[in-house]
C-alpha angles and dihedrals in degrees: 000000000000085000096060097033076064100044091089085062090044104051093062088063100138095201108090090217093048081054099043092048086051085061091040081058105042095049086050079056100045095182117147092247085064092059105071085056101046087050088052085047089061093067090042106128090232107086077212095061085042090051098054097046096057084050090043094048085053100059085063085065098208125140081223089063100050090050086057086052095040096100096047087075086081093048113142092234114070092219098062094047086047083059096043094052085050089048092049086052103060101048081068084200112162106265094037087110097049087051102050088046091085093049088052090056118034105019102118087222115084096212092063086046092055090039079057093054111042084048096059097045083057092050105048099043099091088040123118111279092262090057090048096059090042089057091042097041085051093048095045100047084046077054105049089049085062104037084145111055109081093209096061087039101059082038096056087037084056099040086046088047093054089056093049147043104226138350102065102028087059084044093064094035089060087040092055102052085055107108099220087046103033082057107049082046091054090061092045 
């Protein structure tokens, strides 16, 4: 209760990553009286602060929440609408899938893309059998169109991976223990 009675001092914090650490907290705690301020911390001018309110409001899980997050998947910085794919994710709430498959597809950055992908791999992953082949046959033809960049590839690999067994997720794993590729991964 000490934390949110200090939030008011808090929220006039004039340094972006002060700001941005208040939203990281309050999404690890997750409690209601967070939610009115996460939701204040989407429209902050500092893509950082932005960025750590849609992951924030993620770790609460809600389908209400990922509504809340929804438009920041057209955000103009890649990295809040990164955060807000993985946001969206986490809610698990039935059309999250449908509404990362644009982004997948269409988002000029490749790490949303690969957000995107890896997301819906999760998601779909404990879908009915139909949904699953929808979300594999998606990730693999996204993958096809960038055969050549390393870092879609390991994402679809590991997307691909999520909705089956085996194939693809050996696959990735091979992938990853190459040196060029396990590299470029591990700056995604």
């Amino acid at each position: 209760e000490r934390v949110f009675d200090a939030l008011n001092d808090l929220l006039a914090l004039k340094h972006p990553r002060s700001r941005a650490g208040i939203a990281w907290t309050l999404g690890l705690i997750a409690h209601d009286r967070g939610l009115e301020v996460l939701k204040r911390f989407l429209d902050d001018p500092d893509p950082v602060v932005r960025s750590a309110a849609a992951g924030g409001l993620g770790e609460f899980r809600r389908e209400s929440t990922a509504a809340i997050v929804e438009p920041y998947l057209l955000d103009p910085n890649e990295r809040v609408r990164a955060a807000a794919v993985n946001s969206i994710a986490k809610s698990r709430f039935t059309g999250a899938v449908a509404k990362l498959y644009p982004l997948l597809l269409d988002d000029p950055d490749p790490f949303v893309q690969c957000r995107c992908a890896i997301a819906i791999g999760a998601l779909a992953s404990n879908a009915g059998e139909g949904k699953r082949k929808e979300a594999m046959a998606k990730i693999a033809s996204w993958r096809a169109l960038h055969n050549d960049d390393p870092k879609r590839k390991v994402a679809a690999f590991i997307g691909l991976g999520l909705l089956e067994d085996s194939g693809s997720f050996i696959e990735c794993l091979t992938a990853l223990h190459d040196k060029q590729t396990g590299a470029i991964f591990k700056g995604m």
